[in-house]
C-alpha positions as CSV (number, residue, x, y, z in Angstrom):
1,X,-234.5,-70.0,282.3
2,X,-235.4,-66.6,283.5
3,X,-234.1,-64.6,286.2
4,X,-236.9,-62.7,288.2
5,X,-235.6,-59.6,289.5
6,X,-236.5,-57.9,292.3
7,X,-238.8,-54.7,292.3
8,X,-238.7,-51.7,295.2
9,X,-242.8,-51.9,294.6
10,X,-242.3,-55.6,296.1
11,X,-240.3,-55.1,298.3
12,X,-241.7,-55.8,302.6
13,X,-239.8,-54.3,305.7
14,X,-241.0,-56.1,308.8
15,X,-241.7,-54.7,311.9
16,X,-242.7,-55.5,315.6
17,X,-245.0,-54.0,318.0
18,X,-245.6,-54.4,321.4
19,X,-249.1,-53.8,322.9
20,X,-249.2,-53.4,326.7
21,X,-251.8,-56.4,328.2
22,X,-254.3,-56.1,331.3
23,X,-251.4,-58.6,332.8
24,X,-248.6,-57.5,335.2
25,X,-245.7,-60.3,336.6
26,X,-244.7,-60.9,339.7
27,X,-242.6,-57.8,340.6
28,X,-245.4,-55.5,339.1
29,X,-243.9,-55.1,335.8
30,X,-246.9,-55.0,332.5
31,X,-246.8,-57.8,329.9
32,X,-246.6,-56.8,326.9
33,X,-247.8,-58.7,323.5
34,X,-245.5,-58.5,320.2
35,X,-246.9,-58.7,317.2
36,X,-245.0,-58.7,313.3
37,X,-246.3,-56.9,310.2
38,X,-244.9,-57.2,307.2
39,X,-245.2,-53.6,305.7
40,X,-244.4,-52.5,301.9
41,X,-241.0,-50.8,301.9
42,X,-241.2,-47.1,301.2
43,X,-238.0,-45.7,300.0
44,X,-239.3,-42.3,300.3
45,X,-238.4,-39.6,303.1
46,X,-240.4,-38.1,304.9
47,X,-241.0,-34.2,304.1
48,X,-239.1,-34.3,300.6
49,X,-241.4,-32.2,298.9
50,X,-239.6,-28.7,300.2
51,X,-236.3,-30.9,299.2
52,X,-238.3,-31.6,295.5
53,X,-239.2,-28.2,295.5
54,X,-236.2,-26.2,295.7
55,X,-234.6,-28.7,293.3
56,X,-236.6,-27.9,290.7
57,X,-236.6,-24.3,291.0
58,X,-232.6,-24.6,291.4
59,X,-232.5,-26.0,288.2
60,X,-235.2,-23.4,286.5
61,X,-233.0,-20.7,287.5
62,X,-230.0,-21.0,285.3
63,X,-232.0,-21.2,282.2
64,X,-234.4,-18.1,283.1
65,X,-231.6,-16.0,283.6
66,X,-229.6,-17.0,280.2
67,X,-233.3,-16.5,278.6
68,X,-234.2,-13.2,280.3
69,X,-230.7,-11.7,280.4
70,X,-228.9,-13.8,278.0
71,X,-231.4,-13.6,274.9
72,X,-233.0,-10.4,276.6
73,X,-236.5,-12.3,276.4
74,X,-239.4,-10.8,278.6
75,X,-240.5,-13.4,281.9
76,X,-243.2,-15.0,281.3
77,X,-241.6,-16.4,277.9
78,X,-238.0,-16.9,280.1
79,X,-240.1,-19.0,282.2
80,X,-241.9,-20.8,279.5
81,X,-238.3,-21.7,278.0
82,X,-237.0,-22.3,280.6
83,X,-239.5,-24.6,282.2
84,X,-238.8,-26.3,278.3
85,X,-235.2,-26.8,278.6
86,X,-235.5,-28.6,282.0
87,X,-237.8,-30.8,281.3
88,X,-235.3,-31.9,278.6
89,X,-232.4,-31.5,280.9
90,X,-233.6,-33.3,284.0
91,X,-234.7,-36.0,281.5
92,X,-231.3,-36.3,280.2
93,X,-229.2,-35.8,283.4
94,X,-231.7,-38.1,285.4
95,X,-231.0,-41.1,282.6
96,X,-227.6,-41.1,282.5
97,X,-226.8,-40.0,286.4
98,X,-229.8,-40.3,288.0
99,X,-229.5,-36.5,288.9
100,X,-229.7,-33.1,288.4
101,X,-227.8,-30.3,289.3
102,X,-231.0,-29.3,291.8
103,X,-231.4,-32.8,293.4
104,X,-227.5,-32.9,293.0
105,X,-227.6,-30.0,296.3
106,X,-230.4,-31.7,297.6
107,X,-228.9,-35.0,297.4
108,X,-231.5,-36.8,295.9
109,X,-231.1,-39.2,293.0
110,X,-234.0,-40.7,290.5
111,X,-234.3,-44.8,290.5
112,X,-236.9,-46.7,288.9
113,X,-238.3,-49.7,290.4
114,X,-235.7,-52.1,290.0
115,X,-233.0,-49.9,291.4
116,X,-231.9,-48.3,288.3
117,X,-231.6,-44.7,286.9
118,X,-234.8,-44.0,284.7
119,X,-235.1,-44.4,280.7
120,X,-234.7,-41.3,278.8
121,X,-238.4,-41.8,278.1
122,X,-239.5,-42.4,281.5
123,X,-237.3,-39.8,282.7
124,X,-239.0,-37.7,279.9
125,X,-242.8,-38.7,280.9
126,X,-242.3,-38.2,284.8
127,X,-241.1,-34.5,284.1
128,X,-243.5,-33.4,281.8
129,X,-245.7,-34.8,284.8
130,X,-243.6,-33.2,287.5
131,X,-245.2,-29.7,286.6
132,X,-248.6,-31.3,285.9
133,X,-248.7,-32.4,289.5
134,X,-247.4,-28.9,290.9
135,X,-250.5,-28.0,293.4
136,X,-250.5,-27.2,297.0
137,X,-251.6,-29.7,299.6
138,X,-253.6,-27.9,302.4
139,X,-253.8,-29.8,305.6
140,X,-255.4,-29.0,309.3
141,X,-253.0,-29.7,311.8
142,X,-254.3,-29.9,315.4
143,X,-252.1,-28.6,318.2
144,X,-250.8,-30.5,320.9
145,X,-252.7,-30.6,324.3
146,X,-249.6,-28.1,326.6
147,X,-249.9,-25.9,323.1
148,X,-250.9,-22.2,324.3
149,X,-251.6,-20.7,320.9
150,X,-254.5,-21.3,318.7
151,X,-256.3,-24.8,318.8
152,X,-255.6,-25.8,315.1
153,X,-254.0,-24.6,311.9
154,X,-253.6,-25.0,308.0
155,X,-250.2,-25.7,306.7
156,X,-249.6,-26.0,303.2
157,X,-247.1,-28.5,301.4
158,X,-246.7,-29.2,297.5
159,X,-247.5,-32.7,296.8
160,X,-245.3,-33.8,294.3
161,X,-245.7,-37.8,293.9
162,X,-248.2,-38.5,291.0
163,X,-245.6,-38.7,288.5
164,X,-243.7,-40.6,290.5
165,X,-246.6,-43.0,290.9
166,X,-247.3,-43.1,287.3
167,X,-244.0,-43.9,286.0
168,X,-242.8,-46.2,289.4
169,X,-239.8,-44.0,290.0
170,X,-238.5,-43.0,293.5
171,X,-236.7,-40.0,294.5
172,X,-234.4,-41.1,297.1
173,X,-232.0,-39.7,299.3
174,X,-227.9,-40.0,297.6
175,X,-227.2,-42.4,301.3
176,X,-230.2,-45.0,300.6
177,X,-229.0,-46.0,297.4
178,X,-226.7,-49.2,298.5
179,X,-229.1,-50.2,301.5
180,X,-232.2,-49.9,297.9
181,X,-229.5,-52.0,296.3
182,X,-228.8,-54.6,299.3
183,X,-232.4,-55.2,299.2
184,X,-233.3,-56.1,295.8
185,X,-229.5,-58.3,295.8
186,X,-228.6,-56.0,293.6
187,X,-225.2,-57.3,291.4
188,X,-222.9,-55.5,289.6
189,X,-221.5,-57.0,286.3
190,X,-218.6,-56.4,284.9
């Protein structure tokens, strides 16, 4: 007999709306409709790509500064080094505590789909993807209707989530962690 264990991927968070009607009751109040939706749970906070961001260059700057002033190296092969020894690192830390020392001060933490901290090879695979998928997001924001500056504008925002697609790993915030594991009946043996 097999157990089936839960995944985050299949997870389904279900929430109601209420949609005002044409209909009003007898003291003049609107009727309102409620409708359920079932929609896929997403573990992921919003705006953690600044958070993702500063993580990673939190952990980069330890090793450029042993490389450039440490080894007396020039930058550019600091930073290639560098970049080198955190992709091993954070593979290494995020395996055994789903963490580094970036996401650590960020208080993030690295789970794969069922919950748990990454393989070292997955780990491995979704950094050496991490600075694959290192490009800037432009996006045209509209102002709001009172706004008395310009009508629109461009903000820019790293988008950070295609190794995380590729490898189904979630970076999650250090609190979400036992409502992740409530979910998916998550047991501890000992």
């Amino acid at each position: 007999m097999s157990i089936k264990m839960k995944r985050i991927s299949e997870l389904k968070e279900r929430k109601i709306t209420r949609r005002a009607t044409r209909n009003f009751d007898s003291e003049g109040r609107r009727i309102y409709d409620e409708f359920e939706y079932d929609f896929p749970y997403n573990p992921i906070h919003k705006g953690n790509e600044r958070e993702r961001l500063y993580a990673k260059v939190i952990d980069l700057i330890p090793f450029f500064l042993i490389f450039h002033y440490g080894f007396n190296k020039i930058i550019i092969v600091s930073l290639f080094f560098s970049i080198s020894c955190v992709l091993i690192y954070g593979a290494v830390s995020e395996s055994i505590f789903g963490t580094t020392l970036g996401k650590k001060l960020c208080k993030l933490k690295v789970i794969d789909d069922f919950g748990n901290y990454p393989k070292i090879l997955k780990s491995m695979f979704r950094n050496i993807l991490s600075f694959a998928n290192f490009f800037p997001v432009f996006e045209d924001v509209a102002s709001g209707p009172n706004s008395s500056y310009e009508a629109s504008k461009t903000t820019m925002h790293f988008s950070m989530h295609m190794n995380n697609k590729l490898c189904k790993t979630y970076i999650v915030n250090e609190s979400q962690i036992p409502e992740i594991r409530k979910l998916l009946n998550y047991k501890i043996l000992n």
